[in-house]
N, CA, C and O atoms as a printed pandas DataFrame, in Angstrom:
     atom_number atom_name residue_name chain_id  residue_number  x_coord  y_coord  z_coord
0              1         N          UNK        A               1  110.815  119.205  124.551
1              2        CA          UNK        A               1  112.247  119.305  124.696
2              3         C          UNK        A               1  112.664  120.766  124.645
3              4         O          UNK        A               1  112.056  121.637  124.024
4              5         N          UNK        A               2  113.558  120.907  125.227
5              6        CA          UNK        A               2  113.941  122.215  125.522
6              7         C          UNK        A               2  115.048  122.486  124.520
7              8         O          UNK        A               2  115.925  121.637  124.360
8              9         N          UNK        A               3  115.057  123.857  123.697
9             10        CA          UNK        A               3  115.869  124.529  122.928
10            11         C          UNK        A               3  117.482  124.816  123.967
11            12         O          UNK        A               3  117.426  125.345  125.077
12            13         N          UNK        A               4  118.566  124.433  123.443
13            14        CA          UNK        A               4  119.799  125.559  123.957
14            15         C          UNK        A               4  120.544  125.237  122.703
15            16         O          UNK        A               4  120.226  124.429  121.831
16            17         N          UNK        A               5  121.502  125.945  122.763
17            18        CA          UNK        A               5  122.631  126.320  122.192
18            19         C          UNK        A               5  124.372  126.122  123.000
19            20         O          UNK        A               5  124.642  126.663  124.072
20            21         N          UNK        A               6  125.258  125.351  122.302
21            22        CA          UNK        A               6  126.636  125.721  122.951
22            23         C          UNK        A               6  127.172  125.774  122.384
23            24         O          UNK        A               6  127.216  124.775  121.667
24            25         N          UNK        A               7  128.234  127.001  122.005
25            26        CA          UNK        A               7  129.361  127.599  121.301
26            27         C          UNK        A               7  130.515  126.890  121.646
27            28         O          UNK        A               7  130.731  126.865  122.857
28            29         N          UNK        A               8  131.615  126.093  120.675
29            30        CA          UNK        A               8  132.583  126.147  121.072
30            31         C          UNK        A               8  134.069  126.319  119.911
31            32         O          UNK        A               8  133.806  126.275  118.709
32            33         N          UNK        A               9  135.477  126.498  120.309
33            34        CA          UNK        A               9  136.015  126.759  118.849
34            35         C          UNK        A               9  136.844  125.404  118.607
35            36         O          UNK        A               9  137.651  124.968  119.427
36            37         N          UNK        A              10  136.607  124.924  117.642
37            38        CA          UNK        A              10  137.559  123.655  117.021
38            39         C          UNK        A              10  138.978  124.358  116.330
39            40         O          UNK        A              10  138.773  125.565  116.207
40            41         N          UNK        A              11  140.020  124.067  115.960
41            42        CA          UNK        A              11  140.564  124.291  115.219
42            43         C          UNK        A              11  141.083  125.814  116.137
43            44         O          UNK        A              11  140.726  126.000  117.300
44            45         N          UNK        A              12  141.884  126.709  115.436
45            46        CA          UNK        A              12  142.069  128.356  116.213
46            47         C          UNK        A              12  141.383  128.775  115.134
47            48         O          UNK        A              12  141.692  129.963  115.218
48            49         N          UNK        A              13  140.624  128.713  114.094
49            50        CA          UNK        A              13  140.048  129.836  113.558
50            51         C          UNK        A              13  138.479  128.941  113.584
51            52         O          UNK        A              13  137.830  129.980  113.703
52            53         N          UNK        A              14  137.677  128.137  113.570
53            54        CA          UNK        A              14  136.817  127.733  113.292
54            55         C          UNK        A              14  135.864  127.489  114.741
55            56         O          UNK        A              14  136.246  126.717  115.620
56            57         N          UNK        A              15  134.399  128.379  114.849
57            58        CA          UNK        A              15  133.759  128.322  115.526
58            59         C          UNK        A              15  132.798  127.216  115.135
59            60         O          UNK        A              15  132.467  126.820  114.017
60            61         N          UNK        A              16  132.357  126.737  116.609
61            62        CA          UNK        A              16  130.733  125.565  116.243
62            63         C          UNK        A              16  129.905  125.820  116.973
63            64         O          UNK        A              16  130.034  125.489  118.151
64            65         N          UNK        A              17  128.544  126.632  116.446
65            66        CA          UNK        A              17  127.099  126.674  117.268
66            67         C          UNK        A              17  126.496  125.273  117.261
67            68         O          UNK        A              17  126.202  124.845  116.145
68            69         N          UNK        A              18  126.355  124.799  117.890
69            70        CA          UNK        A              18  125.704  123.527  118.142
70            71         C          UNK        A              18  123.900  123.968  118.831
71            72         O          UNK        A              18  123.482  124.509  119.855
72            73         N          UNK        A              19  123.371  123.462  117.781
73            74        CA          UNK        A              19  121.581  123.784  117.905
74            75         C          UNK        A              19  121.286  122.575  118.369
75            76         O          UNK        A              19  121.700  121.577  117.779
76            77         N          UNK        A              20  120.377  122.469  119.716
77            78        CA          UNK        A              20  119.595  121.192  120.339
78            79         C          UNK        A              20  118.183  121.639  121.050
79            80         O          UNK        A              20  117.852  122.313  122.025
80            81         N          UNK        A              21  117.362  120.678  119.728
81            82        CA          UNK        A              21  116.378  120.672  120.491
82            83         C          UNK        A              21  115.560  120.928  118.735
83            84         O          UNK        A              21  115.544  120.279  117.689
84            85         N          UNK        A              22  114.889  122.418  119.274
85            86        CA          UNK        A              22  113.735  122.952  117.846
86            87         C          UNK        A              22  114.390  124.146  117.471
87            88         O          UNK        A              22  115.485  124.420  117.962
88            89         N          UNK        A              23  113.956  124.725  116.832
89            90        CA          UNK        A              23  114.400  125.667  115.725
90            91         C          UNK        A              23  112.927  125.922  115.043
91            92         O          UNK        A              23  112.621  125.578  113.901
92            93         N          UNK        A              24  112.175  126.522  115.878
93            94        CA          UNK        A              24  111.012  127.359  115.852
94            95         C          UNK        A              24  110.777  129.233  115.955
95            96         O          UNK        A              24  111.389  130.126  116.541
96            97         N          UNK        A              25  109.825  129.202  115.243
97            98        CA          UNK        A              25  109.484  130.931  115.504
98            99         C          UNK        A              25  108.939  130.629  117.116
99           100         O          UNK        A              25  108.414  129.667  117.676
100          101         N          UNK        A              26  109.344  131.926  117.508
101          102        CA          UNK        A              26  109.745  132.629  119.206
102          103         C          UNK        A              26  110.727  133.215  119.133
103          104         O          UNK        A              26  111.648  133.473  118.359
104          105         N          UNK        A              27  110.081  133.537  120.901
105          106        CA          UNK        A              27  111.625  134.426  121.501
106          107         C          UNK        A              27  113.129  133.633  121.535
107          108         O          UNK        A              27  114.187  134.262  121.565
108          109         N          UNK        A              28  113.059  132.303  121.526
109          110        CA          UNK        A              28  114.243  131.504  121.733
110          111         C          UNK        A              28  114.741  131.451  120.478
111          112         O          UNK        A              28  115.907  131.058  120.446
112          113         N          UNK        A              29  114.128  131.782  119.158
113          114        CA          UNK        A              29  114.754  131.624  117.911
114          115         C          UNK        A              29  115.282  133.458  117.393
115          116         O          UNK        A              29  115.918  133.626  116.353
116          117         N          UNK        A              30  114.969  134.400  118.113
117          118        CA          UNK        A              30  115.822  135.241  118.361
118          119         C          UNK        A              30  117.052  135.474  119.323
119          120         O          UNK        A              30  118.068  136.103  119.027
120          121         N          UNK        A              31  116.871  135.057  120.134
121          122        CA          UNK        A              31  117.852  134.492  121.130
122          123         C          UNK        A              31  119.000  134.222  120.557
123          124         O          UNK        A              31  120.026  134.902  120.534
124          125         N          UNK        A              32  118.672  132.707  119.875
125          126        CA          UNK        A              32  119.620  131.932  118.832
126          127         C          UNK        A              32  120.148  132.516  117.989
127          128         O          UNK        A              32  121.325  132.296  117.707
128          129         N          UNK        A              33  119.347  133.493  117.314
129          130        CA          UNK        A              33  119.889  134.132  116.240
130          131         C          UNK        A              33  121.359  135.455  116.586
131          132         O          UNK        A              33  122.429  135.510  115.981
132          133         N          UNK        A              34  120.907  136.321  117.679
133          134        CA          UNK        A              34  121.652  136.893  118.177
134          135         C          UNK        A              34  122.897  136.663  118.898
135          136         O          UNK        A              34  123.767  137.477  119.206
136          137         N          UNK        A              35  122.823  135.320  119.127
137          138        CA          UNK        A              35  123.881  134.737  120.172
138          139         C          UNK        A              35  124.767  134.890  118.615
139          140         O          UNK        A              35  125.317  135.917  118.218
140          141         N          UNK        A              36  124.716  133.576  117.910
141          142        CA          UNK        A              36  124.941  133.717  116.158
142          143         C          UNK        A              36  125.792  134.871  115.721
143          144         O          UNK        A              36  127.014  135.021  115.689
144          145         N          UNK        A              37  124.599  135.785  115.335
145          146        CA          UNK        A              37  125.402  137.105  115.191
146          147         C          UNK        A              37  126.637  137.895  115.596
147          148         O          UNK        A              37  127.443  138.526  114.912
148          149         N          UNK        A              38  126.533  137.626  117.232
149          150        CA          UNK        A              38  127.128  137.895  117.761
150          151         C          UNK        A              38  128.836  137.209  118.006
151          152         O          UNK        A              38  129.601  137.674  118.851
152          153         N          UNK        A              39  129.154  136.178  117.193
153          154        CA          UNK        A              39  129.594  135.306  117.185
154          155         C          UNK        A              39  130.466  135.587  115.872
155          156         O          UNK        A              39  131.590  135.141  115.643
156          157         N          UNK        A              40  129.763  136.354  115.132
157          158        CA          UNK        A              40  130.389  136.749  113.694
158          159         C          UNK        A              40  130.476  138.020  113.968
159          160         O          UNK        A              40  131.631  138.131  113.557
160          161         N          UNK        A              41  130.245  138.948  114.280
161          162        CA          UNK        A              41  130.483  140.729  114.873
162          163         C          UNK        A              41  132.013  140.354  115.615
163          164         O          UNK        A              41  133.110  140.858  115.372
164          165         N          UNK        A              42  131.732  139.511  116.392
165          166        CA          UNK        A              42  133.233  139.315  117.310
166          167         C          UNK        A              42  134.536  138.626  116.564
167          168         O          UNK        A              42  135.454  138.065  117.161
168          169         N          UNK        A              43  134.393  138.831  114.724
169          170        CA          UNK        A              43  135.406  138.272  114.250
170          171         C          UNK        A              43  135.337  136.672  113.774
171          172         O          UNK        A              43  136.203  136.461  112.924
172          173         N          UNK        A              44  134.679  135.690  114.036
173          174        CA          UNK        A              44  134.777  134.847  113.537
174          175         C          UNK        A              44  134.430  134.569  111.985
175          176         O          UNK        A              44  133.228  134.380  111.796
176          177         N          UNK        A              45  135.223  134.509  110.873
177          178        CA          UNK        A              45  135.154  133.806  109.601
178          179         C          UNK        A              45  135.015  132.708  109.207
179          180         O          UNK        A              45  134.935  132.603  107.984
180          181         N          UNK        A              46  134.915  131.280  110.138
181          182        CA          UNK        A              46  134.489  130.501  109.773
182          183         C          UNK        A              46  133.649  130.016  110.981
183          184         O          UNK        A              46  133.924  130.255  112.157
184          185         N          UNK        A              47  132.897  129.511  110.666
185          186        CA          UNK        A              47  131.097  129.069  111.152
186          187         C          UNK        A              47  130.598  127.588  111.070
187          188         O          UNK        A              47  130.280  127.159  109.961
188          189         N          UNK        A              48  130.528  126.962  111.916
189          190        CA          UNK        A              48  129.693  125.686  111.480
190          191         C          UNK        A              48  128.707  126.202  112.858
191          192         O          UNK        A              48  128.901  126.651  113.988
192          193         N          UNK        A              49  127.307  125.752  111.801
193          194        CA          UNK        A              49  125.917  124.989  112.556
194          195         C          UNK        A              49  126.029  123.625  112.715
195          196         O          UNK        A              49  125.622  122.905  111.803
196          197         N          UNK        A              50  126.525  123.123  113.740
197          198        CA          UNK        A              50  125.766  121.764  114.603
198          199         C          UNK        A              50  124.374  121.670  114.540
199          200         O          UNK        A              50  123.711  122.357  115.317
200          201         N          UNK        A              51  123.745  120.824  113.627
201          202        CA          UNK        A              51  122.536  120.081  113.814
202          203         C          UNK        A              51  122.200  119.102  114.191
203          204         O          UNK        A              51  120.976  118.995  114.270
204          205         N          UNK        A              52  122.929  118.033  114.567
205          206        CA          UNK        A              52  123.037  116.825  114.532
206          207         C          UNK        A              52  121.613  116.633  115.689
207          208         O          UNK        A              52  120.665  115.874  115.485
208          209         N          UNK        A              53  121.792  117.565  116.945
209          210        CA          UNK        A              53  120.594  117.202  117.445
210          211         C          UNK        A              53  119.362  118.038  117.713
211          212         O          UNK        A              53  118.693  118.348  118.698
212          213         N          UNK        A              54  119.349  118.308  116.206
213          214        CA          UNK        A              54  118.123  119.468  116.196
214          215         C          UNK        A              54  117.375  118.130  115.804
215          216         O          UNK        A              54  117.882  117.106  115.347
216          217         N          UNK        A              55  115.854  118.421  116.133
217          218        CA          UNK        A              55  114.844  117.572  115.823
218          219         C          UNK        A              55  113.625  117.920  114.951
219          220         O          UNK        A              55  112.772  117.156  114.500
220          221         N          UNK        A              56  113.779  119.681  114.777
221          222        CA          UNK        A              56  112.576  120.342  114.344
222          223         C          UNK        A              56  112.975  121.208  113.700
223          224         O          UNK        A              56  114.163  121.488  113.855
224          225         N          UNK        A              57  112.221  121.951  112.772
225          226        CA          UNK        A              57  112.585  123.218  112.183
226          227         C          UNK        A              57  111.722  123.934  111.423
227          228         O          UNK        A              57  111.662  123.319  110.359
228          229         N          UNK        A              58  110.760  125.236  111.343
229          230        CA          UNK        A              58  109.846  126.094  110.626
230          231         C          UNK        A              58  110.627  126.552  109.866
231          232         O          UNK        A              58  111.849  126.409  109.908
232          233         N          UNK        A              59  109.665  127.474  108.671
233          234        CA          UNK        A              59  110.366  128.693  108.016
234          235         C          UNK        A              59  110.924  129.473  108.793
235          236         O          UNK        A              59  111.977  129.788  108.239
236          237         N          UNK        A              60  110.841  130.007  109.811
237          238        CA          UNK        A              60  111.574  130.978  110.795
238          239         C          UNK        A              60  112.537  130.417  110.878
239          240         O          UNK        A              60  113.514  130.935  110.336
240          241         N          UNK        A              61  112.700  129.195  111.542
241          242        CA          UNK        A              61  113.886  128.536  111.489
242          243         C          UNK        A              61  114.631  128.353  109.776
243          244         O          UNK        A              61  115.549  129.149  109.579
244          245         N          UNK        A              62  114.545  128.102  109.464
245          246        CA          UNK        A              62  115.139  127.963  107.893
246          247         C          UNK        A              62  115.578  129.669  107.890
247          248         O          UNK        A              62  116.721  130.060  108.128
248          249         N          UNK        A              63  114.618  130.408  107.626
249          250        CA          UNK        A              63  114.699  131.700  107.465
250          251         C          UNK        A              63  115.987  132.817  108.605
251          252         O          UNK        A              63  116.508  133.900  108.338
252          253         N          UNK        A              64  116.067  132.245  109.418
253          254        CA          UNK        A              64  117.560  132.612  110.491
254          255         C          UNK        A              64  118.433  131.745  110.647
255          256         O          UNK        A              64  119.068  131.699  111.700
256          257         N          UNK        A              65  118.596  131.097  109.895
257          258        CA          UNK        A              65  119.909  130.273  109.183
258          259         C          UNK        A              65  120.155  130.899  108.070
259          260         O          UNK        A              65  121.362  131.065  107.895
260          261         N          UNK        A              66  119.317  131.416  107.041
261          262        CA          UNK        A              66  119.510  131.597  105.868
262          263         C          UNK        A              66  120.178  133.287  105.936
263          264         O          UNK        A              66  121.083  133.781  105.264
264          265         N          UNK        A              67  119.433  133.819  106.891
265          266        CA          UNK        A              67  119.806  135.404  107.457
266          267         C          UNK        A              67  122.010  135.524  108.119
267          268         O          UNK        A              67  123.009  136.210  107.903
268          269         N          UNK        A              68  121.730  134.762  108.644
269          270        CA          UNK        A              68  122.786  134.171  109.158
270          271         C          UNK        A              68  124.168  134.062  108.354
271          272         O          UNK        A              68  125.282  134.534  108.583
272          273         N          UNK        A              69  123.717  133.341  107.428
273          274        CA          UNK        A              69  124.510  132.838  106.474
274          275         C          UNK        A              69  124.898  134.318  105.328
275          276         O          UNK        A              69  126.007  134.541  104.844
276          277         N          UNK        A              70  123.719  135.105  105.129
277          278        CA          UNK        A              70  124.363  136.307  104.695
278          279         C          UNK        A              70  124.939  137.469  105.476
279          280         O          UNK        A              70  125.813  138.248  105.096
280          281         N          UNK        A              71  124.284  137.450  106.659
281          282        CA          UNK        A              71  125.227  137.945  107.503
282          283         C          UNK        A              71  126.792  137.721  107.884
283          284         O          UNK        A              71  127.496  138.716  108.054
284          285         N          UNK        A              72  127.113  136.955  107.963
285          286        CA          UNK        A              72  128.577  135.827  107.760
286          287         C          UNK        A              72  129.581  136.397  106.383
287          288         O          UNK        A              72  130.762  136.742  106.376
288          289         N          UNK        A              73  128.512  136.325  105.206
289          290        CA          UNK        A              73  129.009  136.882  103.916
290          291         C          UNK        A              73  129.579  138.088  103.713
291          292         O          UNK        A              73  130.564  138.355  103.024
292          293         N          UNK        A              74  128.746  138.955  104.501
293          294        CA          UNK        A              74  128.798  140.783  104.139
294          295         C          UNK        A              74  130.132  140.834  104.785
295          296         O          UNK        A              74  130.987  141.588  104.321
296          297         N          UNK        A              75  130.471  139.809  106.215
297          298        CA          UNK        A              75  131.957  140.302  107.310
298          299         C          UNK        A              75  132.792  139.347  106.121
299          300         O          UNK        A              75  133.943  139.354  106.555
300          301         N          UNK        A              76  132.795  138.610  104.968
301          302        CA          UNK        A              76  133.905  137.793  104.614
302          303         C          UNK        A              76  133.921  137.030  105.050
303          304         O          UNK        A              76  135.150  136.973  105.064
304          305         N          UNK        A              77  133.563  135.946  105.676
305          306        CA          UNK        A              77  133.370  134.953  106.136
306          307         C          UNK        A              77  132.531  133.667  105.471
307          308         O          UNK        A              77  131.786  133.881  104.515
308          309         N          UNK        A              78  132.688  132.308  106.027
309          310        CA          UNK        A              78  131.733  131.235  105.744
310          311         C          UNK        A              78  131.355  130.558  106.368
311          312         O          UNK        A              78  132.135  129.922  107.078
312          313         N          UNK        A              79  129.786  130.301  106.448
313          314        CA          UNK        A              79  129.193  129.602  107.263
314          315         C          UNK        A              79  128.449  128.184  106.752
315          316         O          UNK        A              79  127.693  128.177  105.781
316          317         N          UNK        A              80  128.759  127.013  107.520
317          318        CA          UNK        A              80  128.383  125.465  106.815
318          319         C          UNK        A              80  127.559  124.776  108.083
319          320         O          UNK        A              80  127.795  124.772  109.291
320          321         N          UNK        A              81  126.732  124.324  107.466
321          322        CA          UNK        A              81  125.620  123.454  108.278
322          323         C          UNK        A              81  125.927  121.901  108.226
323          324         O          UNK        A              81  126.003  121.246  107.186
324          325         N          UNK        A              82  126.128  121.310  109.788
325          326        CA          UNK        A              82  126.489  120.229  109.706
326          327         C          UNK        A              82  125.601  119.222  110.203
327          328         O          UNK        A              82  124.655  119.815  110.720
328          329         N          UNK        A              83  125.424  117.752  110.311
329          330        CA          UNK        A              83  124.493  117.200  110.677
330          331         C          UNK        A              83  123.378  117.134  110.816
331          332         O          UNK        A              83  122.913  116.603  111.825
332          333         N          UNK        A              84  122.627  117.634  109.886
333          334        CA          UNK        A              84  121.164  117.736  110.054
334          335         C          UNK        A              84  120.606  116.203  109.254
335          336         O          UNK        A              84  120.997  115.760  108.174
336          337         N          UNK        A              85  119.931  115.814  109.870
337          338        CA          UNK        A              85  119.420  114.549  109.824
338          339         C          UNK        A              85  117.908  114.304  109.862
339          340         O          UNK        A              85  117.280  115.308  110.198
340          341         N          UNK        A              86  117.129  113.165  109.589
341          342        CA          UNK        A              86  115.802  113.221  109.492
342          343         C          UNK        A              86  115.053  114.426  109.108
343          344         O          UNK        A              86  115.408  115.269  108.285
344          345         N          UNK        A              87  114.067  114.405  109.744
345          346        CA          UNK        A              87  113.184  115.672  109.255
346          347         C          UNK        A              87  113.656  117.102  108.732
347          348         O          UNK        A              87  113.312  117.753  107.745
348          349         N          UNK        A              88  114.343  117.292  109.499
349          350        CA          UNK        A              88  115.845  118.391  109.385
350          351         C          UNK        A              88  116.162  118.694  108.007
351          352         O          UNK        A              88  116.008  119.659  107.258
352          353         N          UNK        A              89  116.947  116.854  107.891
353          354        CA          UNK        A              89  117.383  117.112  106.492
354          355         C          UNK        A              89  116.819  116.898  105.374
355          356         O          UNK        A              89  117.495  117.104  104.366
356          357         N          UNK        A              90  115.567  116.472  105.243
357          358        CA          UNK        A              90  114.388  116.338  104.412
358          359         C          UNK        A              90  113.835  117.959  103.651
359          360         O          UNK        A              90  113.685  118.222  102.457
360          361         N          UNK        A              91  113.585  119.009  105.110
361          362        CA          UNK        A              91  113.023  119.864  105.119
362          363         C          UNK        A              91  114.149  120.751  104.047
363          364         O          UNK        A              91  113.902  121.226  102.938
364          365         N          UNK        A              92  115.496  120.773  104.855
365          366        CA          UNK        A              92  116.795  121.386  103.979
366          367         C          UNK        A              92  116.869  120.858  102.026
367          368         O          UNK        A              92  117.256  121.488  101.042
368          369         N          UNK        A              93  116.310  119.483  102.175
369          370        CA          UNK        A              93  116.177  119.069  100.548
370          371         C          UNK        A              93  114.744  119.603   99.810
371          372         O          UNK        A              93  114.659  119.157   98.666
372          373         N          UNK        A              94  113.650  120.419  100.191
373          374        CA          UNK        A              94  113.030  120.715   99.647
374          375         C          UNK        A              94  112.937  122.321   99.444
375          376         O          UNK        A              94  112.180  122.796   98.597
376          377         N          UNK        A              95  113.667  123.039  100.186
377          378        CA          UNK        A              95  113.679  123.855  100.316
378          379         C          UNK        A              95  115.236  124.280   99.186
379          380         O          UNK        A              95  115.381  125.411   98.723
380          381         N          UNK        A              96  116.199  123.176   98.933
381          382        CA          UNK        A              96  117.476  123.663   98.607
382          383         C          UNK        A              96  118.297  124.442   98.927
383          384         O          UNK        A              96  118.740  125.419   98.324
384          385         N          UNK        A              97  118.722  123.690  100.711
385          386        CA          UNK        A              97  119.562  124.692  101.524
386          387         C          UNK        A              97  120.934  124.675  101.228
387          388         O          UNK        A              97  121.750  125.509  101.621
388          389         N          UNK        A              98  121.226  123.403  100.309
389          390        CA          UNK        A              98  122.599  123.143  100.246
390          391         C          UNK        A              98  122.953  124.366   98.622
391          392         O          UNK        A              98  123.984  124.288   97.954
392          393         N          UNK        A              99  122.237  124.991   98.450
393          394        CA          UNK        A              99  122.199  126.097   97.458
394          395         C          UNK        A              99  122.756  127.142   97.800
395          396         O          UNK        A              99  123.484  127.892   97.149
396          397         N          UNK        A             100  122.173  127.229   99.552
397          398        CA          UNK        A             100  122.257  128.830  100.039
398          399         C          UNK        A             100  123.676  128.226  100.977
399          400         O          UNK        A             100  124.534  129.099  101.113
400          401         N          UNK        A             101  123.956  127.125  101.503
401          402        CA          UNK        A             101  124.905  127.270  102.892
402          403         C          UNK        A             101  125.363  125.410  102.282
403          404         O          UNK        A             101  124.698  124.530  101.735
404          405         N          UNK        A             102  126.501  125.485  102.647
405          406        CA          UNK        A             102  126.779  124.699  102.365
406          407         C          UNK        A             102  126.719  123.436  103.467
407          408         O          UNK        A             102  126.969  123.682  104.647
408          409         N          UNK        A             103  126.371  122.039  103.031
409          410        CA          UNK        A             103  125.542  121.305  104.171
410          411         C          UNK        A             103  126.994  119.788  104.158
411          412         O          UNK        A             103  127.782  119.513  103.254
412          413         N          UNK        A             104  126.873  119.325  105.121
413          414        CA          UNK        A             104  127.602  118.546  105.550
414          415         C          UNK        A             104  127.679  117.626  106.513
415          416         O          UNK        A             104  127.450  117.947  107.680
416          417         N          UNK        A             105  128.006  116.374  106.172
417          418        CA          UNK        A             105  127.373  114.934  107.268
418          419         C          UNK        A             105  127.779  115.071  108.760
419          420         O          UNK        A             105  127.152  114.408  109.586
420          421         N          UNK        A             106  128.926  115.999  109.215
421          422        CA          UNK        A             106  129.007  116.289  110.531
422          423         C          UNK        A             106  130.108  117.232  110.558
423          424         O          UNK        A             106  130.717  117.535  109.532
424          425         N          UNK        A             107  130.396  117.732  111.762
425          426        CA          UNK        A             107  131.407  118.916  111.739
426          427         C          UNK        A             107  132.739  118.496  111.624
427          428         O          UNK        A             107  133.463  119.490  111.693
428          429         N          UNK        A             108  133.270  117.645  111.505
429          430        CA          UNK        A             108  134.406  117.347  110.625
430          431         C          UNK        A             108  135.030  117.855  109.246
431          432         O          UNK        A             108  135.963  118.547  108.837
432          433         N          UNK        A             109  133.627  116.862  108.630
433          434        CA          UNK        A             109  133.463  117.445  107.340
434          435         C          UNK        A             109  133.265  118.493  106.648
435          436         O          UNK        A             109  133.448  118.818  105.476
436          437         N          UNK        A             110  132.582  119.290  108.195
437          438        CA          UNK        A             110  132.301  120.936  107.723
438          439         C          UNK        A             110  133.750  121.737  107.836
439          440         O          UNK        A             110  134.228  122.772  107.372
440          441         N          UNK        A             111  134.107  120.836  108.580
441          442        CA          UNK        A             111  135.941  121.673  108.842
442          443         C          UNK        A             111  136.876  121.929  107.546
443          444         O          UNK        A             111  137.546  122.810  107.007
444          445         N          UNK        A             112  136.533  120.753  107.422
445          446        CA          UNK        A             112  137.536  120.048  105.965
446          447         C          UNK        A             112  137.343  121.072  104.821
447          448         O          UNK        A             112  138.152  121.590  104.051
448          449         N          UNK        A             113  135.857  121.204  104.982
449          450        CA          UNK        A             113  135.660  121.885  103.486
450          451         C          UNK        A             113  135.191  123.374  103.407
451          452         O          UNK        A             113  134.371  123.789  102.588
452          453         N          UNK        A             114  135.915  124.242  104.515
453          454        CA          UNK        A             114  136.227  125.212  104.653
454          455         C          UNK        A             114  137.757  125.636  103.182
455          456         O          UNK        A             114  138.786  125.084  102.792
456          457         N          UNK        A             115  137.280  126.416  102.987
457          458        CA          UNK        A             115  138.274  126.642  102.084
458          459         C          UNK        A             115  138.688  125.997  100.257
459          460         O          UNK        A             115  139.543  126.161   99.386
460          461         N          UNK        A             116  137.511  125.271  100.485
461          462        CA          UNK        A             116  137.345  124.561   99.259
462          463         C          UNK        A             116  136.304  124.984   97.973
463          464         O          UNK        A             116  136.253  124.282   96.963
């Protein structure tokens, strides 16, 4: 399955990266990461990750979410991970992602609890 990404804004202040596919070390998980970045350089303070149809994920992957998420911090901003499911969200419970970024059953919910 093939990796992409689509940006879009909910709300007027709240952006959503939506991740589909894997979330592997490569060139496509720099890619991802920069698109990201780039996404918070251009002003956005609030952030949701769409996972809902990620299927996969390494330490690299964990590890540029987690980069991400302090990147987000240093501009004032917050970034929340939504829908990650199965393996996804297994991997996020052993690792204790809901420690570093705050995690949430879908981007709704990640909306909601902006500001809370």
């Amino acid at each position: 399955m093939l990796t992409e990404t689509k940006i879009t804004r909910v709300e007027p202040d709240v952006t959503v990266v939506e991740i589909i596919g894997r979330l592997t070390l490569g060139n496509l998980l720099l890619s991802i990461e920069n698109s990201i970045r780039r996404v918070i350089d251009e002003g956005s303070l609030k952030l949701v990750i769409d996972l809902k149809e990620l299927n996969s994920l390494d330490s690299s992957g964990i590890g540029m979410l987690v980069s991400c998420a302090g990147h987000m911090r240093t501009k004032g901003g917050e970034m929340r991970i939504a829908g990650a499911k199965g393996t996804v969200s297994k991997v996020f419970e052993m690792v204790h992602m809901g420690k570093i970024v705050p995690l949430d059953a879908d981007v709704s919910s990640a909306v909601a609890g902006f500001g809370k």
